[in-house]
C-alpha positions in Angstrom: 0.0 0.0 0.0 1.7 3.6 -0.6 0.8 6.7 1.5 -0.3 9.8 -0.3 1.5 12.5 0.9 -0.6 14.8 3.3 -1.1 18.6 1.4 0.4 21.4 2.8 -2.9 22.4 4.5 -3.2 18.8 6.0 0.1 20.0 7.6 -0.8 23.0 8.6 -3.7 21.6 10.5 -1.3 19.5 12.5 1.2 21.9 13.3 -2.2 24.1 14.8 -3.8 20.8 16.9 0.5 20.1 18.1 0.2 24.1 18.8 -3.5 23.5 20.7 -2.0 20.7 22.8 0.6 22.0 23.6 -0.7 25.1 25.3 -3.0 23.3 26.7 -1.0 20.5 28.6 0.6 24.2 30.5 3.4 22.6 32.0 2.1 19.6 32.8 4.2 16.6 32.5 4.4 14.7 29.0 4.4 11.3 30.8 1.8 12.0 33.2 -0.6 13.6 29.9 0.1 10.8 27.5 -0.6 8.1 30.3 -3.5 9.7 30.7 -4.3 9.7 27.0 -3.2 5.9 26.7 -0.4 7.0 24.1 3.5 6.9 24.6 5.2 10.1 25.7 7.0 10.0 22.0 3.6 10.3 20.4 2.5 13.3 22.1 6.2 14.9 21.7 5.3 14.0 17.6 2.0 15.4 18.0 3.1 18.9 20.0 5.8 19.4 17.4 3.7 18.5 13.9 5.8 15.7 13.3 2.1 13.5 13.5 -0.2 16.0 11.6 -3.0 13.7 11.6 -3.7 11.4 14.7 -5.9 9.4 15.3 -9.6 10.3 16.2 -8.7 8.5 18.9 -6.0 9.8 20.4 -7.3 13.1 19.8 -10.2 12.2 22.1 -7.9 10.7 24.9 -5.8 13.7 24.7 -8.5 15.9 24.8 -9.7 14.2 27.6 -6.1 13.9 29.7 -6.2 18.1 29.0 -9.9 19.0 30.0 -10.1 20.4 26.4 -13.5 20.1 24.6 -12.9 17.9 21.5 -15.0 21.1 19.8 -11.8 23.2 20.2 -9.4 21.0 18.7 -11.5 20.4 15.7 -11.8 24.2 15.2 -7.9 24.2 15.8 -7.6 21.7 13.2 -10.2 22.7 11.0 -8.7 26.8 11.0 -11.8 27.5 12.0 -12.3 31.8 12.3 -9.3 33.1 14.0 -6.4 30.7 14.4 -5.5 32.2 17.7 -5.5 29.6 20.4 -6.8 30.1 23.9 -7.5 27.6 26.6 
């Protein structure tokens, strides 16, 4: 099977979800977040930095979970919904 490559814009969304998590986890520990979200510390790293621009639906919901973020957020995030600012 060969992988399409994602689009720039698939990439884009990825870098803004890594950006969304990121803020989000505010210090908290990777280990203690990703534990949390039943994902290896490496996989969050990947996701926080846009090196995994589209995770699973998943692990989006566990790590929206682990974070206290509503799963409506991140999808805006993703989607570049309105203003691409991020606020928790």
């Amino acid at each position: 099977m060969v992988r399409v490559p994602l689009s720039p814009e698939q990439i884009r969304a990825g870098q803004r979800l890594g950006a969304l998590i990121r803020t989000a986890r505010a210090g908290r520990a990777p280990d203690e977040i990703a534990r949390a979200a039943g994902i290896s510390p490496e996989t969050l790293r990947k996701i926080e930095v846009g090196r995994m621009p589209s995770p699973s639906f998943g692990t989006v919901v566990g790590l929206c979970e682990a974070l206290g973020l509503p799963l409506q957020q991140a999808v805006e995030v993703w989607r570049g919904d309105g203003d691409e600012q991020i606020a928790i």
